[in-house]
C-alpha positions, -999 to 999 in steps of 0.1 A, spaced: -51 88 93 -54 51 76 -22 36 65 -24 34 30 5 4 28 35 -6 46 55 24 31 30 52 44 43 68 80 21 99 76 0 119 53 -11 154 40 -51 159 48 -58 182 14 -96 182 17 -128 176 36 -156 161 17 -183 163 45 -191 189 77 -201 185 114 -238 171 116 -236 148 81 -245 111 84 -221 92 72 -220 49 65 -190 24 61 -177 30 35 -181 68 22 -151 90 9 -156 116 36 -119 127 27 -88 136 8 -53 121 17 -20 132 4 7 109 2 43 104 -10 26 87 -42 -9 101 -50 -38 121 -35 -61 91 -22 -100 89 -15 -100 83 24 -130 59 32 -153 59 65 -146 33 92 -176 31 104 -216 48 106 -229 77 123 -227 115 126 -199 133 115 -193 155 151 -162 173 149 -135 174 127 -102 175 143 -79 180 118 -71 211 92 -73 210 59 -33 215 42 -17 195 78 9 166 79 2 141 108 13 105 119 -6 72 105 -28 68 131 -37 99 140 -77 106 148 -86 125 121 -129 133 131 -150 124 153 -180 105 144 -212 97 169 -244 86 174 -272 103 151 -287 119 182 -262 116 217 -274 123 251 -243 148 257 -218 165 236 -191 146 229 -154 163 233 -127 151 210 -101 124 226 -70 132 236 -42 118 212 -23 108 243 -49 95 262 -46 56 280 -78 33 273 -78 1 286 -52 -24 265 -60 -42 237 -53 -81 238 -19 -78 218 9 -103 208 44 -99 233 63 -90 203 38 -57 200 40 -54 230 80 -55 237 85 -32 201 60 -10 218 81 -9 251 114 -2 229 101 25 210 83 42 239 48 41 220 16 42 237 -8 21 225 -35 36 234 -29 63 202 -21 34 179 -46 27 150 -46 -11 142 -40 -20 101 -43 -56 110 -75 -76 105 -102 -66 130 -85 -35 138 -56 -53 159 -24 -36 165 3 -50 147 47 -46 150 44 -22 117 17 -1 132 40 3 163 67 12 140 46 40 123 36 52 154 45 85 172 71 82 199 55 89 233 75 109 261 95 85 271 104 78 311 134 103 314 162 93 338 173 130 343 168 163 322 138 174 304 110 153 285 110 138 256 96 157 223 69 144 209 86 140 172 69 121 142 96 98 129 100 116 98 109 147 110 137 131 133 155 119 104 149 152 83 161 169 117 194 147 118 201 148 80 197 186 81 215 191 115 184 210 129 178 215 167 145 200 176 147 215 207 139 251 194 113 241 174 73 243 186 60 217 172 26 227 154 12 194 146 -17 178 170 -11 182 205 22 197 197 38 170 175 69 180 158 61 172 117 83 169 94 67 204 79 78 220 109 113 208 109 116 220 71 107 253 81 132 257 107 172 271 105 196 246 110 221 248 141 251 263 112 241 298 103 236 302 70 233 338 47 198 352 53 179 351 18 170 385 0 136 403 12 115 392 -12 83 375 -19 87 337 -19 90 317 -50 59 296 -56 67 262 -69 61 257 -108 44 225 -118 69 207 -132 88 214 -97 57 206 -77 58 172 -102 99 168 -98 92 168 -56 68 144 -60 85 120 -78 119 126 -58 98 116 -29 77 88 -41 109 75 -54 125 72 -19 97 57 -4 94 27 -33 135 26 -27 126 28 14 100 -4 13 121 -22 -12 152 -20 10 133 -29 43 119 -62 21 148 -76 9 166 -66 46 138 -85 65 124 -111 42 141 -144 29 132 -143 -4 133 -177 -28 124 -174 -67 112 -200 -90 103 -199 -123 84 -219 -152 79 -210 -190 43 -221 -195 28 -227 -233 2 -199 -241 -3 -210 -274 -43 -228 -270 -51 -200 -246 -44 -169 -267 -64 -188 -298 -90 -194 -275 -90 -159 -264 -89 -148 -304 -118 -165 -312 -137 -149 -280 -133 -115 -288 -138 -122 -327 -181 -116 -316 -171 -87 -292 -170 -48 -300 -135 -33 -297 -143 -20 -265 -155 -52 -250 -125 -75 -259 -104 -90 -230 -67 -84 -236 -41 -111 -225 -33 -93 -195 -65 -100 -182 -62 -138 -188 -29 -139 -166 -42 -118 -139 -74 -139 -133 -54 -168 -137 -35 -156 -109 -57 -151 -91 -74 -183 -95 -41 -204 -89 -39 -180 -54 -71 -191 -46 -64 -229 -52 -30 -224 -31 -39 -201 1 0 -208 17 7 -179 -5 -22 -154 -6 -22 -134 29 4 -116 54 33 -122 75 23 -105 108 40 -107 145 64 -137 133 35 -157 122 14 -160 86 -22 -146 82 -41 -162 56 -65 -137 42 -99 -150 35 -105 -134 2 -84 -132 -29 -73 -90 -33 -50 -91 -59 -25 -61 -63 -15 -49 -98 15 -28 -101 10 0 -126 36 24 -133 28 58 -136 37 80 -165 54 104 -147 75 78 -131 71 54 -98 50 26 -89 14 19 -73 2 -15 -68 -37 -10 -57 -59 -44 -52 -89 -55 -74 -112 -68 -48 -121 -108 -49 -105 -109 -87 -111 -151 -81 -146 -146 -81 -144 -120 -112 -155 -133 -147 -133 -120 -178 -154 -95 -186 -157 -83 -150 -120 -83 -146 -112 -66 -179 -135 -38 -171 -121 -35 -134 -88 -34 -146 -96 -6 -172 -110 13 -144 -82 7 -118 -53 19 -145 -71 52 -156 -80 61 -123 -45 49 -104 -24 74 -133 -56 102 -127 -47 101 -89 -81 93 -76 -77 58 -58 -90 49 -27 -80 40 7 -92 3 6 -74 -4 -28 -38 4 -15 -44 -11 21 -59 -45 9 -36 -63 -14 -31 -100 -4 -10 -109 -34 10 -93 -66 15 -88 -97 38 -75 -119 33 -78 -159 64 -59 -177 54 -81 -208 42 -52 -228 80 -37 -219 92 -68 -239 112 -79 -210 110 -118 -209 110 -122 -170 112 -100 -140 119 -114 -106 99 -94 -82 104 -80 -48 76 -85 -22 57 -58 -12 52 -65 25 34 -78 49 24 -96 20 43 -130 10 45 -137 -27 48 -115 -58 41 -128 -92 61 -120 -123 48 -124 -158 71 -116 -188 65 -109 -223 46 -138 -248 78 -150 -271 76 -174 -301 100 -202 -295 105 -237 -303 83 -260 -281 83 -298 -281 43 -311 -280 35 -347 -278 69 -352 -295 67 -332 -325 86 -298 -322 67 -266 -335 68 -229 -325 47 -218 -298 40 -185 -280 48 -191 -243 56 -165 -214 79 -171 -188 64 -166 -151 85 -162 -120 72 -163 -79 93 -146 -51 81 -162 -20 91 -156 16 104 -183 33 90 -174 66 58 -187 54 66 -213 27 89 -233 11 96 -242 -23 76 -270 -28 42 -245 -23 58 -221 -44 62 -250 -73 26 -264 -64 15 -229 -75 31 -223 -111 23 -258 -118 -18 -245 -109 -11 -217 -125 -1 -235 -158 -29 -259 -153 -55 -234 -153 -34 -215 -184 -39 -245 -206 -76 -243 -199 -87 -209 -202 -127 -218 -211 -125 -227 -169 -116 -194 -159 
């Protein structure tokens, strides 16, 4: 089970899309993921032949859980699928891993590394499923995924009496749902259950999906020093410029404003690397290509930010078109995997929302969030001579951990630069 962002602590498998005995490559949607947000296009790690599959359609495991079991095209012996508690030999890990690992009694031979090149980082440890832990005295400990814990606490229910039906007899957070709490309460009418309507199925959703965008926020702002800066930069020669590019273009092929800011963003990220990458194990990652994340809110409420892939490298046309295609399919639910797990960088655009700035929160492990506002006519001093001008007013929350104000300021200032030239982008 991939995690599909820092917010993700375990998902719904809803559907297979290959058998025992396909050959799969790096890169195939081999399955369907639900999570608190949307259902998401799971994506192969690796090649080979699909040789078991391990988990059930319809059941709720941990991030990190082995999901199938994928060999050589033609092994010498049958291959038996590993334990989830088994012990391989350790991975070279940082102390910190290491010591959160100790804390939380994880083992980290079950952990699935998010970090580049597989490698066990603190928030896969986090995610992870609590292993029995050394008692002093009385029995073991469950194994309980953290979810259900804090359902079990919030809804006083005894996870002692509860089997736990999840692999190798986790407790999910399914099973605690389904369980009586320790206060009796009146036994409901014999009757057959009421299925959920749509609209209540939607309602969940969105209940959920907002306490997991309020979760994330909350852990950001707790755990990273945010600083904000802002500039108003003059948009007036780029918009003209963009006028008189689509004035030869269909309606379908024109590149809207949006566009513009986004690859400009990209560019200026590019151009200034302090702030494109991740804060992992106390130190900052820079990541080597330039994934940018566009939020998109969703029309029945809540947030996504999924990542266009090397948007520096993008030409207008490219980006406009991958943009189109990232919004219709982000609000139709089919993203994949790699486009929520990959962001390097941010942005948010509520200019069509009129709102003339928004000052962001980060979506870690990531380190910067950009903030574009909505393009105002106001009065603008050029060379001297005051005019009106359309401008926008852009904002950067930064964390401090990796950067101080002077980067943040190096990159509006690129940002601006490559604004005022928009034929170079």
């Amino acid at each position: 089970m991939p995690s599909l962002g820092a917010d993700m602590t375990e998902g719904t498998l809803l559907e297979w899309l290959v058998q025992p005995g396909a050959t799969v490559h790096k890169g195939d949607v081999v399955a369907v993921v639900d999570t608190s947000k949307a259902a998401i296009e799971v994506e192969c790690f690796t090649s080979g032949t699909v040789r078991r599959l391990l988990v059930e359609p319809g059941t709720q495991v941990p991030v990190g859980t082995p999901l199938a079991l994928i060999g050589e095209e033609e092994p010498v012996a049958p291959i038996a699928p590993p334990p989830l508690t088994g012990h391989p030999a350790a991975p070279v890990l940082s102390p910190l891993v290491r010591r959160d690992a100790s804390a939380r009694h994880v083992d980290l031979g079950t952990v699935h590394g998010t970090g580049p090149g597989g490698r066990v980082t603190r928030l896969d440890v986090e995610h992870a499923v609590e292993a029995p832990a050394p008692p002093p005295a009385g029995p073991a400990r469950r194994r309980v995924s953290p979810r259900a814990r804090r359902l079990a606490r919030e809804t006083g229910i005894d996870l002692s009496a509860i089997s736990g039906k999840g692999p190798a007899g986790i407790i999910r957070a399914a099973d605690v749902e389904g369980a009586e709490p320790a206060v009796a309460r009146p036994a409901p009418p014999a009757a057959e259950p009421a299925v959920p309507t749509t609209a209540e199925q939607a309602a969940r959703r969105a209940a959920a999906m907002r306490a997991t965008i309020a979760a994330l926020m909350a852990r950001s702002k707790r755990e990273i020093p945010h600083y904000y800066l802002t500039e108003t930069i003059d948009l007036t020669d780029a918009l003209a410029w963009l006028h008189d590019r689509n004035q030869d273009l269909p309606v379908p092929r024109r590149v809207v404003p949006a566009a513009l800011l986004l690859k400009a963003a990209a560019r200026a990220a590019r151009e200034v690397p302090e702030l494109n990458g991740f804060w992992i194990d106390e130190a900052f990652l820079p990541a080597p290509t330039v994934n940018l994340g566009v939020a998109i809110s969703l029309r029945g409420g809540g947030l996504v930010a999924p990542a266009m892939a090397e948007a520096d490298t993008l030409n207008l046309d490219e980006l406009m078109d991958r943009l189109k295609d990232l919004v219709s399919r982000t609000r139709a639910g089919r993203l994949r995997a790699s486009e929520l797990s990959s962001p390097t960088i941010t942005v948010s655009n509520l200019g069509e929302q009129g709102v003339e700035s928004i000052i962001g929160v980060i979506y870690p492990p990531q380190v910067a969030l950009v903030g574009y506002g909505t393009v105002t006519e106001r009065p603008w001093a050029v060379r001297g001579l005051l005019g009106i001008r359309r401008t926008v007013t852009v904002s950067l929350a930064a964390d401090h951990r990796a950067t101080d104000g002077a980067t943040g300021a190096r990159y509006l200032r690129t940002l601006a630069r490559l604004l005022e030239r928009p034929e170079e982008l």
